[in-house]
C-alpha positions as CSV (number, residue, x, y, z in Angstrom):
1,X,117.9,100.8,142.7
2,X,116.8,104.0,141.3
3,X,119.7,104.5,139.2
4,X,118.3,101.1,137.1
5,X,115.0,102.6,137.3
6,X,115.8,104.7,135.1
7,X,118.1,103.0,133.0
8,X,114.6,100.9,132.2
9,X,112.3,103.8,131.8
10,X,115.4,105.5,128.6
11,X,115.8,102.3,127.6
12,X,111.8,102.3,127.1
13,X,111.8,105.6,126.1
14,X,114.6,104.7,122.7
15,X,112.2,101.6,121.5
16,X,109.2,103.4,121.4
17,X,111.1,106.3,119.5
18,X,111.8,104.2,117.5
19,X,109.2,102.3,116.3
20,X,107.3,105.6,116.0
21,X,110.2,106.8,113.4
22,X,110.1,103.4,111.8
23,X,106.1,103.5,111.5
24,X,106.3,106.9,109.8
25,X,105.3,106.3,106.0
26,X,108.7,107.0,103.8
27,X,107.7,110.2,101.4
28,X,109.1,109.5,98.0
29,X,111.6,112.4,97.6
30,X,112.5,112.2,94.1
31,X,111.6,110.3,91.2
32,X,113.5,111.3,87.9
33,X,114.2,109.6,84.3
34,X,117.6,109.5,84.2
35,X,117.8,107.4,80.5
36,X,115.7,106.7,78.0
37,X,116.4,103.7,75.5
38,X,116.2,104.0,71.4
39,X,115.2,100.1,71.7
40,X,111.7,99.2,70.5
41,X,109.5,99.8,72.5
42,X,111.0,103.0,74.2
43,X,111.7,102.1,77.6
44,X,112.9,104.9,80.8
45,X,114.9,104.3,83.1
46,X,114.1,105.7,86.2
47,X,115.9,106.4,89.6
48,X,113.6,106.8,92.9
49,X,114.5,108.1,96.5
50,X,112.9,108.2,99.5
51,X,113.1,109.9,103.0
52,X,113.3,108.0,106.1
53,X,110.8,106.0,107.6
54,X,108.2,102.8,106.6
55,X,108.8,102.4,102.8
56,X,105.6,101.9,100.8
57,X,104.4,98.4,100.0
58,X,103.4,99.2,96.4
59,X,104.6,102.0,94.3
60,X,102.6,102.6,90.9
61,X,104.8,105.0,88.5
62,X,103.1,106.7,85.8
63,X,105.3,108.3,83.3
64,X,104.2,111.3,80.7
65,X,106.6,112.8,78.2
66,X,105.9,116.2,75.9
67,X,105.8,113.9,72.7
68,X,102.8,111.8,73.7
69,X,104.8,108.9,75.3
70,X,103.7,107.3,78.2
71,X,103.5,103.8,80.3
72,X,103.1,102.7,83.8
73,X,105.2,100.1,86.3
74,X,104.0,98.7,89.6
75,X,107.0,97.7,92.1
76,X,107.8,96.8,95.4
77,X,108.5,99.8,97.2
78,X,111.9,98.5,98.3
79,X,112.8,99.2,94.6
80,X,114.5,102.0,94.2
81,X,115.0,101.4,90.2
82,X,112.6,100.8,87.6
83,X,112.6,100.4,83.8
84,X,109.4,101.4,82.3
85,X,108.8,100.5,78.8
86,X,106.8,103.4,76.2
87,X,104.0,103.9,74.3
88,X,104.1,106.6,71.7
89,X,107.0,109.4,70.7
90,X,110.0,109.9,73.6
91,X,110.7,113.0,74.2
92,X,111.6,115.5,77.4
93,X,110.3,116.5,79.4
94,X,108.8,114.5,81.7
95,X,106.5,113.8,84.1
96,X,106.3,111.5,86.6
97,X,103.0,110.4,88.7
98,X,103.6,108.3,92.1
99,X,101.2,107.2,94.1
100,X,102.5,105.2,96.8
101,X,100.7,102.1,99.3
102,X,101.4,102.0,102.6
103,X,100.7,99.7,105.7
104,X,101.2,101.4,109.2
105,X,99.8,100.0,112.2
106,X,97.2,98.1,110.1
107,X,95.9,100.7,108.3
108,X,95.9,100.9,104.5
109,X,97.3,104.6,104.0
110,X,98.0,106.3,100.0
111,X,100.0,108.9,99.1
112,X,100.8,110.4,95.7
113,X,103.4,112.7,94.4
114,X,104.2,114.3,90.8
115,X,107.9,115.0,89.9
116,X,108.4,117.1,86.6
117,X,111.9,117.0,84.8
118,X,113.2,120.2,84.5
119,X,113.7,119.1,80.5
């Protein structure tokens, strides 16, 4: 009787565990233009990757180049690649603005980040 006691209680213990690491908002670890097209418009490519945890609802990129390019996506945040077409001259490096949406335990919760390429 005790033994399944506390078989029940660990058992209790590993789901809350771990829907406390699953409610814990995903950080965006790295965002970084890995291409960028000589089509017309420019467009970037862009490769994203996130830690462990609740992924955002809504990710909204913001891309900035040294030339004067730049242009803007908004994606699911179970995307972890985007194309993002540019405005004005390509050219490296650049810099990425992220600011992420989340929804955890019913609360509306915003994050952002800022990723520079190394050029």
């Amino acid at each position: 009787m005790r033994q399944r006691r506390w078989v029940a209680i660990g058992i209790g213990v590993a789901a809350a565990a771990a829907l406390i690491s699953g409610a814990r908002p995903a950080p965006l670890r790295l965002a970084r233009v890995t291409h960028v097209s000589n089509s017309t418009p420019p467009v970037a490519s862009i490769a994203l990757r996130y830690a462990r945890g609740a992924r955002p609802r809504v990710a909204v990129l913001d891309v900035v180049g040294a030339q004067g390019a730049n242009g803007s996506a908004s994606i699911p945040g179970d995307q972890e690649f985007v194309e993002v077409p540019l405005a004005g001259n390509p050219g490296r490096p650049y810099r990425i603005d992220a600011t992420l949406t989340y929804r955890v335990g019913g609360f509306l919760l915003v994050r952002t980040a800022t990723f520079a390429d190394p050029g």
